[in-house]
DRENTORKOL-3810 file (N, C-alpha, C; in nm, 4 decimals):
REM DRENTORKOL-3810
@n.u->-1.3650; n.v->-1.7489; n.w->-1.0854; ca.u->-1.3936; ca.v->-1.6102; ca.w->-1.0577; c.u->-1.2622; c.v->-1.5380; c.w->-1.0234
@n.u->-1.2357; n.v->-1.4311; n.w->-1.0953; ca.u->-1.1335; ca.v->-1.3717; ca.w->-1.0818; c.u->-1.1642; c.v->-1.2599; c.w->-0.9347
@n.u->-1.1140; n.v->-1.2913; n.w->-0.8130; ca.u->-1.1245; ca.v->-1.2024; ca.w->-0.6761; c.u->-1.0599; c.v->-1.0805; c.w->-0.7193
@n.u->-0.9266; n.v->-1.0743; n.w->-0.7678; ca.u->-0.8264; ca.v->-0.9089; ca.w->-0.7717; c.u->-0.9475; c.v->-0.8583; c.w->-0.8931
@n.u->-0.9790; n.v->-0.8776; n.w->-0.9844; ca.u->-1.0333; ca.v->-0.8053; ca.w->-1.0676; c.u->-1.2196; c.v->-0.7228; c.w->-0.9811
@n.u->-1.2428; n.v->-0.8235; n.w->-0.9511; ca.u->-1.3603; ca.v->-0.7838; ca.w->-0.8357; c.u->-1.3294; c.v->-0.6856; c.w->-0.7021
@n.u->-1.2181; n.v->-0.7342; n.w->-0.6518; ca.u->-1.1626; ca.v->-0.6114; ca.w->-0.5519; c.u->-1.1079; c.v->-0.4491; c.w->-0.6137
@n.u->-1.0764; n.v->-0.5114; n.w->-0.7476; ca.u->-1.0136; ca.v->-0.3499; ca.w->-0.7612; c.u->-1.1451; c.v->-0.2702; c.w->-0.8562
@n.u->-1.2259; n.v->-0.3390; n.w->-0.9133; ca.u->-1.3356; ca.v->-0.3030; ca.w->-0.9899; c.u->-1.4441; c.v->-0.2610; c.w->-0.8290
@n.u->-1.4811; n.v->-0.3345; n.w->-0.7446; ca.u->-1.5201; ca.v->-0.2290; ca.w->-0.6156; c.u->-1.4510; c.v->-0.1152; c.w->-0.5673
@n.u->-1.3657; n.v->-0.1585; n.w->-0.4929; ca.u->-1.2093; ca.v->-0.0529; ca.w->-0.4844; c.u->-1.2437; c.v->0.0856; c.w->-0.5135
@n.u->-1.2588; n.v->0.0790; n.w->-0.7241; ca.u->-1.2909; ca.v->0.2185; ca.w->-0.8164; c.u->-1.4062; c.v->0.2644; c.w->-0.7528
@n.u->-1.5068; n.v->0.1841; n.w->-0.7562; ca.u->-1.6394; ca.v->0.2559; ca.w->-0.7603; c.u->-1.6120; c.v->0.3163; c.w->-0.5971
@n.u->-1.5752; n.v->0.2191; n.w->-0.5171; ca.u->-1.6344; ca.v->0.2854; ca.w->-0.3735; c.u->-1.5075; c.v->0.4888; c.w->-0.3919
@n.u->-1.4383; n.v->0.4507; n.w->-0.4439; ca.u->-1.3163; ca.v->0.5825; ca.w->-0.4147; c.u->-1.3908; c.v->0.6640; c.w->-0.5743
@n.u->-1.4893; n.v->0.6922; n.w->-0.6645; ca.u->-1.5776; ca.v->0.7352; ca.w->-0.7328; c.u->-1.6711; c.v->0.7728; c.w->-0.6676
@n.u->-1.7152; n.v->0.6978; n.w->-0.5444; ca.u->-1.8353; ca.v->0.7850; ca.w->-0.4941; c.u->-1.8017; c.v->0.8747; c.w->-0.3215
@n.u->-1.6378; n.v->0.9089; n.w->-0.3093; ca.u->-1.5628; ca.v->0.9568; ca.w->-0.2518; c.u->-1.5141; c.v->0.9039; c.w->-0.1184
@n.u->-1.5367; n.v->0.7671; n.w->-0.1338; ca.u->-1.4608; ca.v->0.7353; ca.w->0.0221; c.u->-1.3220; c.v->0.7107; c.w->-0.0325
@n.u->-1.2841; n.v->0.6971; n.w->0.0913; ca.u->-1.1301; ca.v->0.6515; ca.w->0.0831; c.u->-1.0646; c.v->0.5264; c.w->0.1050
@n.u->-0.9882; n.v->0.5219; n.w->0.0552; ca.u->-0.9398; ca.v->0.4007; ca.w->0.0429; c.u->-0.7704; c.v->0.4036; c.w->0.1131
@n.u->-0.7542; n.v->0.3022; n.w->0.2497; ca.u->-0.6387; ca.v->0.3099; ca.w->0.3087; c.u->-0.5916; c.v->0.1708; c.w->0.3047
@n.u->-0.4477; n.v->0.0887; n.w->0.2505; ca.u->-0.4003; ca.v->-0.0294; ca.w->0.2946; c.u->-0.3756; c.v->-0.0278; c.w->0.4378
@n.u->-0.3848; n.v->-0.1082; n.w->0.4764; ca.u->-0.3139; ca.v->-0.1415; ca.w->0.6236; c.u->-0.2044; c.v->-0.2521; c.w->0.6631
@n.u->-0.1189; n.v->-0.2384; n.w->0.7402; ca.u->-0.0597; ca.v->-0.3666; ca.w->0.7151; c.u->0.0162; c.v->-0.4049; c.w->0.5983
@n.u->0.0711; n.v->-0.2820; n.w->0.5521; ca.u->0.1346; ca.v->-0.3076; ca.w->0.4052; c.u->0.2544; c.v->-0.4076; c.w->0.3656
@n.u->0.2678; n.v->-0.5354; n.w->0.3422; ca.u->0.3860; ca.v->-0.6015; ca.w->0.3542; c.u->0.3829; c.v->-0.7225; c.w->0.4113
@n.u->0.2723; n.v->-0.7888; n.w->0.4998; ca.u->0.2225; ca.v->-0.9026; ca.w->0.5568; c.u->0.1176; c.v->-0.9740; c.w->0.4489
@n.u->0.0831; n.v->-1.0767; n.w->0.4974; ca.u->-0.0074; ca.v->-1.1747; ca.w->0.4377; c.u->-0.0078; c.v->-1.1514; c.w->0.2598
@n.u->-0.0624; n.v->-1.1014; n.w->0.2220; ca.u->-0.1109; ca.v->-1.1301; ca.w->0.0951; c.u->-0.0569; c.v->-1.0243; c.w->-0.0223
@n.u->-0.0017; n.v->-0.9591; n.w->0.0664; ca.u->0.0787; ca.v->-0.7967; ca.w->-0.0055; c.u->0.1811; c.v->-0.8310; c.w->-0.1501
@n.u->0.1380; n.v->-0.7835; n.w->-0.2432; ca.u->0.1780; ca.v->-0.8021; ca.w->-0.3744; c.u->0.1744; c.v->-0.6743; c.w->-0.4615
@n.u->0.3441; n.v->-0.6456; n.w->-0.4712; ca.u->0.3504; ca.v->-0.5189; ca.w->-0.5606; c.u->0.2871; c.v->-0.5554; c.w->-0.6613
@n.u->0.2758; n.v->-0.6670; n.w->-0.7654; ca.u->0.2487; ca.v->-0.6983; ca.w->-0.8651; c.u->0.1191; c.v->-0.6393; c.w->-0.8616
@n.u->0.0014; n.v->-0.7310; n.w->-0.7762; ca.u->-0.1442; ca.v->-0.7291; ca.w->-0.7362; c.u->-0.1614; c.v->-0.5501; c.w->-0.7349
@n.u->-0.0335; n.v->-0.4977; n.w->-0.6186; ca.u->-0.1078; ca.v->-0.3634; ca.w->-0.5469; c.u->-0.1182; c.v->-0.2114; c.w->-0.6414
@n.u->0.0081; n.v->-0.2639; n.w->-0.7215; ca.u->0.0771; ca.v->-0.1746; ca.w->-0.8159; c.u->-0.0771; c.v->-0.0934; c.w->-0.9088
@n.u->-0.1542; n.v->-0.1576; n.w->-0.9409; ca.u->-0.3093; ca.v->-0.1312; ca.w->-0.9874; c.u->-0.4368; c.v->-0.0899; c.w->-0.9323
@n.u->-0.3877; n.v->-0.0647; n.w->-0.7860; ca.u->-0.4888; ca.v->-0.0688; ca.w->-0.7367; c.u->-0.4751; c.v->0.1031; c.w->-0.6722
@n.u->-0.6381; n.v->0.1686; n.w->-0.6776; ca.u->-0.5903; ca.v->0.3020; ca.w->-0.6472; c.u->-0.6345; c.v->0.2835; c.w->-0.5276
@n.u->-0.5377; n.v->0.3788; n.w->-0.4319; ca.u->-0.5809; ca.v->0.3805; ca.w->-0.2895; c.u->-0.5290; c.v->0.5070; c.w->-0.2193
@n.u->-0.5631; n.v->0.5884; n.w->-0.1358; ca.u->-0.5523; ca.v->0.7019; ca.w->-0.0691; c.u->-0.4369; c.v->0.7250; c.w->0.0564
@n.u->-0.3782; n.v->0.5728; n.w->0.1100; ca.u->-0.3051; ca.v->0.6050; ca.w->0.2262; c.u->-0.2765; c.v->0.4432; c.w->0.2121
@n.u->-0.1789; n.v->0.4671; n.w->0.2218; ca.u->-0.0862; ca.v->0.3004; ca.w->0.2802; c.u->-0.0127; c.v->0.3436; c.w->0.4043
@n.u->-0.0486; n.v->0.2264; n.w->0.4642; ca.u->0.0191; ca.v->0.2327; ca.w->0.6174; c.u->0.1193; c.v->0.0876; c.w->0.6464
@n.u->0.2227; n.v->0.1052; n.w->0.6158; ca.u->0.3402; ca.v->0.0023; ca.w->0.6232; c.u->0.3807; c.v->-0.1026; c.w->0.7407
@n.u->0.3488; n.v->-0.2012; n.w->0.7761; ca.u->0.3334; ca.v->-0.2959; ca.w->0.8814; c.u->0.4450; c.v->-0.2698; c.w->1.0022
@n.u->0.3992; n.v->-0.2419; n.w->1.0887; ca.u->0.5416; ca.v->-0.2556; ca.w->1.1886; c.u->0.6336; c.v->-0.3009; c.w->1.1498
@n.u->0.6585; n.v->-0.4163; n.w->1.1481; ca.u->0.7457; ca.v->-0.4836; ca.w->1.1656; c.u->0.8787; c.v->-0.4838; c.w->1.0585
@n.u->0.8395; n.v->-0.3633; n.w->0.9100; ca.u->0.9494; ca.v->-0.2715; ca.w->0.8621; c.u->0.9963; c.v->-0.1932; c.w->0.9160
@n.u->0.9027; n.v->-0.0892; n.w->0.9793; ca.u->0.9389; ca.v->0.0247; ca.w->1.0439; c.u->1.0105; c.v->0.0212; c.w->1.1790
@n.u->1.0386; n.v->-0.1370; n.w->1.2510; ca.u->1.1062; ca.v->-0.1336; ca.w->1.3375; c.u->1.2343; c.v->-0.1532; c.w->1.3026
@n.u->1.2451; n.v->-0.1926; n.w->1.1265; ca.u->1.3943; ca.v->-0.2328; ca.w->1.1108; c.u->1.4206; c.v->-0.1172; c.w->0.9692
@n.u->1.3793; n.v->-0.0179; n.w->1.0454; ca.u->1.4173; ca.v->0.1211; ca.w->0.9731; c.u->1.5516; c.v->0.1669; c.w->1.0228
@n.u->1.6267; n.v->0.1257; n.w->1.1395; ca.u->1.7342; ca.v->0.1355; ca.w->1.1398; c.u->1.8530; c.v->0.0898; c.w->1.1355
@n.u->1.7968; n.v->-0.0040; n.w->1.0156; ca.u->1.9407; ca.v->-0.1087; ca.w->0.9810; c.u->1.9463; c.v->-0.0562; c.w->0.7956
@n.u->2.0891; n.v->-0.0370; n.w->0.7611; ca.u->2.0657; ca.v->-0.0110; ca.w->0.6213; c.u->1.9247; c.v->-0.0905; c.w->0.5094
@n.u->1.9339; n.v->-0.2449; n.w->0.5247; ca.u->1.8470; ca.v->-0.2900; ca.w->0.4723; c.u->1.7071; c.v->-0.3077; c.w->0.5091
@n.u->1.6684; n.v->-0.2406; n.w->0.6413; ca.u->1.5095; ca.v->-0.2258; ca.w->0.6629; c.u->1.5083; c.v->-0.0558; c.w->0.6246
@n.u->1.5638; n.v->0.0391; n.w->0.6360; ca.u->1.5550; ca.v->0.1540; ca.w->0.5423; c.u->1.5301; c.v->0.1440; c.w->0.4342
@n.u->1.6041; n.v->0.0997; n.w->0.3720; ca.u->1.5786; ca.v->0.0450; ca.w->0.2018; c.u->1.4436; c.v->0.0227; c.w->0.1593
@n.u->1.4164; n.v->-0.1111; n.w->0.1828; ca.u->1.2992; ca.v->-0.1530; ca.w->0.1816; c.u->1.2075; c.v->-0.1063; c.w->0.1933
@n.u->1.1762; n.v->-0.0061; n.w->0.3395; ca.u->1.1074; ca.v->0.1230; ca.w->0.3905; c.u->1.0954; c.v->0.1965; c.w->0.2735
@n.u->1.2280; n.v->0.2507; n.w->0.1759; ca.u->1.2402; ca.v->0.3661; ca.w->0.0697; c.u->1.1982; c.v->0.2922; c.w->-0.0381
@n.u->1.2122; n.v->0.2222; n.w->-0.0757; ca.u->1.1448; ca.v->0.1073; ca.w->-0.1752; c.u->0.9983; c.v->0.1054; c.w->-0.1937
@n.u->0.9262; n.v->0.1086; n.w->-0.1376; ca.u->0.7862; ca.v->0.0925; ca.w->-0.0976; c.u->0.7401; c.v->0.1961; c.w->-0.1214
@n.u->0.7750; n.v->0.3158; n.w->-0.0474; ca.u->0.7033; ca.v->0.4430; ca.w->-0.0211; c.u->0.7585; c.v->0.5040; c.w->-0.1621
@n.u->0.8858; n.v->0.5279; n.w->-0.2143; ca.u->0.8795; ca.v->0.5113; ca.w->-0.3884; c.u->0.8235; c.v->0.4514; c.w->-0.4583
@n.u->0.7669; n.v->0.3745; n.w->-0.4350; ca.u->0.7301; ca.v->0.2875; ca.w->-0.5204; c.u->0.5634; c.v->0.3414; c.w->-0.5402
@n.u->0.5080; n.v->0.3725; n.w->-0.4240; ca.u->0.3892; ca.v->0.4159; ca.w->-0.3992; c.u->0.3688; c.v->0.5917; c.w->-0.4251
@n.u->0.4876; n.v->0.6507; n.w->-0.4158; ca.u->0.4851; ca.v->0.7936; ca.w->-0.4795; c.u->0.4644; c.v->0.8117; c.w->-0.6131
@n.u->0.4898; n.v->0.7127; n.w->-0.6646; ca.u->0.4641; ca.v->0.6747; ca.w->-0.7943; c.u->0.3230; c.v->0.6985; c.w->-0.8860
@n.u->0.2550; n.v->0.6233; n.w->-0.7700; ca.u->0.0876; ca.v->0.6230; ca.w->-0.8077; c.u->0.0537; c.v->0.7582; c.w->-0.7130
@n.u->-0.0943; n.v->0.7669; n.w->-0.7762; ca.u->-0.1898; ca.v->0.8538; ca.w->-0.7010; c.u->-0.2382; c.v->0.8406; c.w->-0.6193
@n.u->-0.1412; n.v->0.8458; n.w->-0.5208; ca.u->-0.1561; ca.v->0.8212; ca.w->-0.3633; c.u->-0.1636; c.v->0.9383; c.w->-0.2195
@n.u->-0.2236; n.v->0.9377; n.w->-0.1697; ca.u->-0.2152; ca.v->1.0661; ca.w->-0.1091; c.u->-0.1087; c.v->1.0967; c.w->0.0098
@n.u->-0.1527; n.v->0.9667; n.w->0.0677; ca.u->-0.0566; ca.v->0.9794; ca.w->0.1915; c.u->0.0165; c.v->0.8178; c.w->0.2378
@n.u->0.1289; n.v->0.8510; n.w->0.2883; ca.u->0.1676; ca.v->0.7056; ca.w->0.3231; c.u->0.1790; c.v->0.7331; c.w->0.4823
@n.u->0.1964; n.v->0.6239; n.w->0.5458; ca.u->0.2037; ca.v->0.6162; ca.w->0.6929; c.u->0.3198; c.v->0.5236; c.w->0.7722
@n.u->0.4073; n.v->0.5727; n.w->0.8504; ca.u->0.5393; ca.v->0.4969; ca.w->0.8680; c.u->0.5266; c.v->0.4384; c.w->0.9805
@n.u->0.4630; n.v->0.5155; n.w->1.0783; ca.u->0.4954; ca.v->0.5392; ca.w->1.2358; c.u->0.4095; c.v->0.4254; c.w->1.2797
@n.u->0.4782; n.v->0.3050; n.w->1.3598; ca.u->0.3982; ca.v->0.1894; ca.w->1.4051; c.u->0.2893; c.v->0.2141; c.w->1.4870
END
């Protein structure tokens, strides 16, 4: 049984019959641009534990990486602030 094809085939329907759809935790456990890159969702909220190393050149980056990456798609809002 394919799970990503079942999550993002619910996913559609539930954000079709107008809820919303928010990641949480963006970047821990199971987080896959590959996986996420397909998947439509309304608000990503980026895991602490980037946003505390938003002030080193390479946790900025990463930070800008992501949230580009996600401006990309039809996304509404992203969320930084731990």
């Amino acid at each position: 049984m394919n799970y990503y094809r079942i999550s993002r085939n619910n996913l559609a329907l539930l954000r079709s019959a107008g809820i919303g759809i928010s990641l949480d935790d963006f970047g821990t456990g199971y987080s896959s641009l590959g996986y996420l890159s397909s998947l439509a969702v309304d608000e990503l909220k980026i895991d602490k534990i980037f946003i505390d190393d938003i002030g080193t050149t390479h946790g900025a980056a990463i930070v800008q990486v992501i949230i580009e990456f996600f401006y990309m798609k039809p996304l509404h809002r992203v969320e930084t602030i731990g």
